[in-house]
C-alpha positions in Angstrom: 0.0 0.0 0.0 1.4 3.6 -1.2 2.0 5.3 1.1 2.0 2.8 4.3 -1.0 3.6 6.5 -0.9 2.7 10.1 -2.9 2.2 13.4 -2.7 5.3 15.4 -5.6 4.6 17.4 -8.5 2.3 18.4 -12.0 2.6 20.5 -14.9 0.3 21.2 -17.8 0.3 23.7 -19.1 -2.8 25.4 -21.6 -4.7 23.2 -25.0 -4.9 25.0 -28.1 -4.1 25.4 -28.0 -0.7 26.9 -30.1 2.2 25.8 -28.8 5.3 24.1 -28.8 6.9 20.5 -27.0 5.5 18.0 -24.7 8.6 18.1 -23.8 8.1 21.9 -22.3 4.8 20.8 -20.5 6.2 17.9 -19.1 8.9 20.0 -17.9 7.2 22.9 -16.2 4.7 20.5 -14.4 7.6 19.0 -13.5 9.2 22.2 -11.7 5.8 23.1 -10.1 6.0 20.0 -8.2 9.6 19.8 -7.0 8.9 24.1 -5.6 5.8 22.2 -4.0 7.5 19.6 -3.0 10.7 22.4 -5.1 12.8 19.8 -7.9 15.3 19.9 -11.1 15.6 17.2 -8.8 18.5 15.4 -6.2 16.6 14.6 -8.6 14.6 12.5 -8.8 15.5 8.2 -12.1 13.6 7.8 -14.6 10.4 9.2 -16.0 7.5 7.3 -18.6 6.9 9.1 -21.1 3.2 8.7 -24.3 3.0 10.3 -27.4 1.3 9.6 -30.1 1.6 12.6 -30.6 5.2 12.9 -32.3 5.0 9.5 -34.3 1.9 10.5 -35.1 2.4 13.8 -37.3 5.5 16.1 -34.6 7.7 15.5 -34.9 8.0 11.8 -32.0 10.1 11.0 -30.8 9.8 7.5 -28.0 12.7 7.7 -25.8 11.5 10.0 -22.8 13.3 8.7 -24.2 16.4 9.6 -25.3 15.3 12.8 -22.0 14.3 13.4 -20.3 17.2 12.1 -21.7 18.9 15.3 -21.7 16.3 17.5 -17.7 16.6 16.9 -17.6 20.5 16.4 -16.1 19.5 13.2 -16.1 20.6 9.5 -14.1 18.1 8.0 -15.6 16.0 5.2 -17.8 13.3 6.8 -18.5 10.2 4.3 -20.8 7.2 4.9 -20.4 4.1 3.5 -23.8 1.8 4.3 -23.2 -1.7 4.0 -25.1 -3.4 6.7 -23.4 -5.9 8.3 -19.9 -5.5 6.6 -20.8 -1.9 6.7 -17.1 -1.4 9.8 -15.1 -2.9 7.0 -15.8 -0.9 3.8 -15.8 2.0 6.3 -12.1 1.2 6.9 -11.5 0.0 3.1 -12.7 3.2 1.8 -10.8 5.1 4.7 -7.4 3.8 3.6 -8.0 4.9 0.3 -8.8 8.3 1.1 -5.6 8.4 3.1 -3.7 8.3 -0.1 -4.9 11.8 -1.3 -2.0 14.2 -0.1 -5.0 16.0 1.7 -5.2 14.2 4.3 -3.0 12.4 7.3 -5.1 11.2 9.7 -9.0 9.6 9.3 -10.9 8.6 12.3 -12.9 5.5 11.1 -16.1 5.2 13.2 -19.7 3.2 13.6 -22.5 3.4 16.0 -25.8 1.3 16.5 -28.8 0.9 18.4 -29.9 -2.0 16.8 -32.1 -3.2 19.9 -34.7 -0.9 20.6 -37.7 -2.6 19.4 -39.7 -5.6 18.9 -37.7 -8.8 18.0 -40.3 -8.7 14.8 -39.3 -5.4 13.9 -35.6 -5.7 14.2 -35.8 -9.2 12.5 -37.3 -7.1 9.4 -34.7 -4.2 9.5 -31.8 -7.2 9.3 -33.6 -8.3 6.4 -33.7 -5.7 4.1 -29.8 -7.1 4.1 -30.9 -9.4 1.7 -33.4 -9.7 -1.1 -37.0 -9.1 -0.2 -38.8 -9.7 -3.6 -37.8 -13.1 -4.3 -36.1 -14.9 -1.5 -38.2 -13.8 1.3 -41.3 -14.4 0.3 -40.7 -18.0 -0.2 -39.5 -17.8 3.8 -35.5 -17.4 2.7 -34.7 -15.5 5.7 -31.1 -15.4 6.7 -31.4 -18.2 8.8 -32.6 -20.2 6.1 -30.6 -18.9 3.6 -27.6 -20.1 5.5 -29.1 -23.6 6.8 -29.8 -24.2 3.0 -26.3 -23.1 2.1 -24.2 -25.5 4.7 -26.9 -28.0 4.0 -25.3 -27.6 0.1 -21.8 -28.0 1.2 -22.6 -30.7 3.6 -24.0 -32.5 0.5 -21.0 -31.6 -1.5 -18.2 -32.9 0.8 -20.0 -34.0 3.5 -19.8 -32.1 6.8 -21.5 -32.4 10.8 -23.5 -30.1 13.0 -20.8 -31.5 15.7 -18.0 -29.3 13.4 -20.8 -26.3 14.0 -21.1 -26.7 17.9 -17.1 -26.8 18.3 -17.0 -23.2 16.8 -19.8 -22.4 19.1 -18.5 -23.5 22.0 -14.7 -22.3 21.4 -16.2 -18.8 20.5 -18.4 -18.7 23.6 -15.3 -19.8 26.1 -13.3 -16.9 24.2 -16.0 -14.2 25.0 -16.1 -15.3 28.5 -12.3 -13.8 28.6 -13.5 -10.6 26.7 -14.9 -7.5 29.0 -16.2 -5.9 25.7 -18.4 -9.2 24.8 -21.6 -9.8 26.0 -21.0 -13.1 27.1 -18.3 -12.0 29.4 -17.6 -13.7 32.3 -20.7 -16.3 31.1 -19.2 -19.2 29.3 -21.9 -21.9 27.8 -21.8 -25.6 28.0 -21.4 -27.9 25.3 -24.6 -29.6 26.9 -26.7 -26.4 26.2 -25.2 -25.4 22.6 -26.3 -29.1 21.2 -29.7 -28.7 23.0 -30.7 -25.1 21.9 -33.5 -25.2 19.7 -33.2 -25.3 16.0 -34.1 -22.3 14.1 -33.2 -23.7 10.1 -32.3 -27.3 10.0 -29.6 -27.7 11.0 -28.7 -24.5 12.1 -29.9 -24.3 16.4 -30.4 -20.8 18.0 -26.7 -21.3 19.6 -25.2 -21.5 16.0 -26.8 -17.7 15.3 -24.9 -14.9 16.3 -26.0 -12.3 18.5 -27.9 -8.9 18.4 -26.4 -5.9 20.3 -26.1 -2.0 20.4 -22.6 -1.0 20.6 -20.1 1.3 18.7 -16.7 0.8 16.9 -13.4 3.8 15.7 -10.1 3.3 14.0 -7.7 6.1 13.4 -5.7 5.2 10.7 -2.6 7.6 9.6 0.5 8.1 7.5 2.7 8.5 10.7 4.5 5.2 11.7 3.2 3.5 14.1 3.3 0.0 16.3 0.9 -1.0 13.6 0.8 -1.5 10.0 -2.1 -1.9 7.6 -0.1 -4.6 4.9 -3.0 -5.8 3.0 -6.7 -4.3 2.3 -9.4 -6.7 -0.2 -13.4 -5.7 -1.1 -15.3 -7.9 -3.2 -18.8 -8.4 -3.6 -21.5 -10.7 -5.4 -25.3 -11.1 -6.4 -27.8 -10.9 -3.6 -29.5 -14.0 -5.0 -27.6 -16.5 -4.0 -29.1 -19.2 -6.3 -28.0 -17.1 -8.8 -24.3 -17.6 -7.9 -21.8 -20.3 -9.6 -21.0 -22.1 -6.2 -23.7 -22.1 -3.3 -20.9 -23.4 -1.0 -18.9 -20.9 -0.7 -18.5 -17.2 -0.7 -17.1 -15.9 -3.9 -16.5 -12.6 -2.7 -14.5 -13.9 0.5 -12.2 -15.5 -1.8 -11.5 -12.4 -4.2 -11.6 -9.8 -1.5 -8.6 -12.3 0.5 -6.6 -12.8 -2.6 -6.3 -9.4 -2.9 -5.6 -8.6 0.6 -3.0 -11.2 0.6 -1.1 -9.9 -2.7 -1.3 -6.5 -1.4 0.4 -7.9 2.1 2.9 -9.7 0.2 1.9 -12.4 2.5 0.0 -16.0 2.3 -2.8 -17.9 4.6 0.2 -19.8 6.9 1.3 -16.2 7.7 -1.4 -15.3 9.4 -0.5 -15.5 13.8 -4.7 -14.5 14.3 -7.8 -14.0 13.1 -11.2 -12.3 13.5 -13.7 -13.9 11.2 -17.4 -13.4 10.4 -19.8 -15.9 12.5 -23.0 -14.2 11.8 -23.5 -17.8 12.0 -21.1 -21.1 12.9 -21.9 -22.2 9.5 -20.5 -18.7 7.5 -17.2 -19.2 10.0 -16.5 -22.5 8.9 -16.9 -22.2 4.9 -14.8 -19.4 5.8 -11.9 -21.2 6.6 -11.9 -22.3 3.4 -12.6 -19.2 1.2 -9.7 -17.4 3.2 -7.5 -20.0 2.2 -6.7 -21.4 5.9 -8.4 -24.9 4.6 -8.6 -26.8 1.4 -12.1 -27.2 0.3 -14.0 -29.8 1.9 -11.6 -29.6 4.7 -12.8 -27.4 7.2 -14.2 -29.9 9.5 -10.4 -31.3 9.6 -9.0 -27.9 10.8 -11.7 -27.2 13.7 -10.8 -30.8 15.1 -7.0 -30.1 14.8 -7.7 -27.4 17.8 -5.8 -25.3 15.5 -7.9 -22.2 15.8 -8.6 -22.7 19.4 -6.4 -20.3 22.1 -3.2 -22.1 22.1 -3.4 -23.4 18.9 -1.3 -22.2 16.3 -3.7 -19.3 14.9 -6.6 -18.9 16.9 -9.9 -17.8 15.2 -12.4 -15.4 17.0 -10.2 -14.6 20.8 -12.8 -11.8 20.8 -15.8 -14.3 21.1 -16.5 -13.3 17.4 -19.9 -11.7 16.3 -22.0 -15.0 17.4 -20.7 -14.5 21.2 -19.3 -11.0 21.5 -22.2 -9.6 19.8 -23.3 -8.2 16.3 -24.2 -4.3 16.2 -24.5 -5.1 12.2 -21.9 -1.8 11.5 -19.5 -2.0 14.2 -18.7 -5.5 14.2 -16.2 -4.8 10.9 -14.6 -2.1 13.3 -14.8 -3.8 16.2 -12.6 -6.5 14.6 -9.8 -4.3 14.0 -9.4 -3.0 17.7 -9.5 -6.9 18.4 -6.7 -7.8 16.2 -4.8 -4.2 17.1 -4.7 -5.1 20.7 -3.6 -8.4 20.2 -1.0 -7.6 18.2 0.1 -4.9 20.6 -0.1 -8.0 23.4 -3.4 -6.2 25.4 -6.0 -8.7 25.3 -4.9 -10.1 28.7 -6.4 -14.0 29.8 -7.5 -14.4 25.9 -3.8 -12.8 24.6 -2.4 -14.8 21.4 1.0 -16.0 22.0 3.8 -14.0 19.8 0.7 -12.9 17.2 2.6 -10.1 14.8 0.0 -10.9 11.7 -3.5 -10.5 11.9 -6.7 -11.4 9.9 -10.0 -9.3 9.9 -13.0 -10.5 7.5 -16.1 -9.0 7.4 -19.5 -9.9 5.4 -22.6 -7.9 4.7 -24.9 -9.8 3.9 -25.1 -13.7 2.9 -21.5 -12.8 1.1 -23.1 -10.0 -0.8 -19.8 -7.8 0.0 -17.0 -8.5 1.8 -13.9 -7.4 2.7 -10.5 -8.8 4.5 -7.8 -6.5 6.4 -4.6 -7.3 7.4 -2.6 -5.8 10.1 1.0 -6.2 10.9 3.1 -5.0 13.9 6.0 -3.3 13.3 
């Protein structure tokens, strides 16, 4: 990447189920931020901003930038870059981009939602408009089903077991438990309670969907050296019908948006120390694997059972607790991912801290792999 762009700063609030505008999130995660990078708001050139519930939800503000432009006492350009659930990511793909205009040197990166503040109904419908409501839904292709049908696919393909989906389940909720940002913190959940949780879209159960939460999410990214370097950046996207696609069974646009991400880095998949994947369900993590080039196709299952990407394995997947138990604020979660892999690679992350990690991983879908894009993060 010309020029380098670096880490100056992260911020993120606790993901829960507290009660405050979307903004208050957004603002307390950027706070967090600028102490983190020992700046103040007027040392920032502009904010890409990502934010999806204040349009759906009781709030229904549309221009955020301006609301933000005061909220900040600020009159640098504000961008927003909607893209529902991967909406954190493009936020910080689009960032680094700007970054390269001689304009600016430093870009706060920032999202905020209160995504729980209504009927589970309601909020069931706002996360749908992610995906197609003309075709698909009708026909009862909600997001659960959509990705119960799709691992049913693969399953069918190379074969595959709902015992593979409850090990990521259960390593991701014992992770959490470690995290004081998660919502499971301090709450870790049997093995006994994942297989009996009720199931939602054969043979996806309620414990193998992740979990809906307010919370906010910053980056400051800049082109003065830091502890941390941003080597590799890939977006890709794809047809919202997904029985439109070549391959049901995987994600097409994981796979271009990590290929790129991975020339740009000048690195490969073994490089990688730790990653933050999306588990908007168990079953997106584990084709995941695969479309990030960590397992051969057909042979995820192998590398869950290896206890590879488990802590103490050799690269850990999810230390965070991932979106399904840490929580999923649809935009912050592709945000939220990058202060997870910052701190580990700055050694922060205490009782769930990865061993000597110096390369990390973030991949982020809006979606059912309708765009996606992959970071990578190097310390320095």
């Amino acid at each position: 990447m010309d020029p380098k762009i670096y880490i100056k700063g992260v911020g993120m609030t606790r993901f829960d189920y507290t009660q405050k505008p979307w903004w208050g999130y957004a603002f307390d995660a950027a706070i967090d931020a600028l102490k983190d990078a020992k700046m103040n708001i007027g040392d920032i050139d502009a904010i890409v901003f990502s934010g999806v519930s204040s349009a759906a939800g009781g709030e229904h503000q549309t221009h955020k930038v301006s609301l933000l432009s005061g909220l900040f006492k600020t009159n640098v350009p504000i961008v927003e870059t909607p893209s529902v659930c991967g909406g954190g990511g493009v936020a910080f793909w689009t960032a680094l981009r700007l970054l390269r205009d001689q304009e600016f040197n430093n870009i706060l990166v920032l999202a905020g939602e209160k995504l729980v503040d209504n009927r589970a109904e309601v909020i069931t419908d706002w996360i749908l408009s992610a995906a197609e409501r003309a075709v698909e839904q009708p026909e009862g292709l909600l997001f659960p089903a959509q990705n119960a049908l799709v691992f049913q696919q693969y399953c069918k393909k190379y074969g595959g077991s709902h015992e593979d989906l409850e090990l990521i389940a259960f390593k991701n909720h014992q992770n959490a438990a470690l995290n004081p940002k998660a919502y499971y913190y301090k709450r870790p959940v049997t093995m006994e309670k994942i297989k009996d949780s009720p199931v939602v879209a054969e043979p996806l159960r309620l414990m193998d969907c992740s979990l809906s939460v307010n919370g906010g999410a910053a980056a400051i990214i800049s082109k003065e050296k830091t502890d941390i370097e941003v080597a590799g950046s890939g977006f890709a996207t794809d047809y919202i019908l997904t029985f439109e696609r070549e391959d049901m069974t995987h994600f097409r646009a994981t796979q271009l948006a990590a290929q790129k991400a991975f020339k740009m880095a000048g690195l490969t998949p073994e490089d990688i120390n730790v990653a933050e994947v999306h588990d908007a369900f168990t079953s997106v993590e584990l084709l995941s694997y695969e479309d990030l080039g960590f397992a051969q196709p057909g042979k995820a299952g192998d590398l869950i059972r290896s206890g590879k990407i488990n802590m103490g394995g050799k690269m850990p997947v999810n230390p965070s607790g991932g979106l399904k138990a840490k929580g999923h604020p649809i935009s912050a979660t592709g945000l939220a991912q990058i202060y997870e892999i910052t701190n580990q690679l700055r050694g922060n992350c205490g009782e769930r801290q990865v061993k000597d990690a110096r390369i990390g991983l973030t991949h982020n879908i809006g979606g059912a792999g309708g765009s996606v894009t992959v970071h990578i993060l190097k310390k320095n």
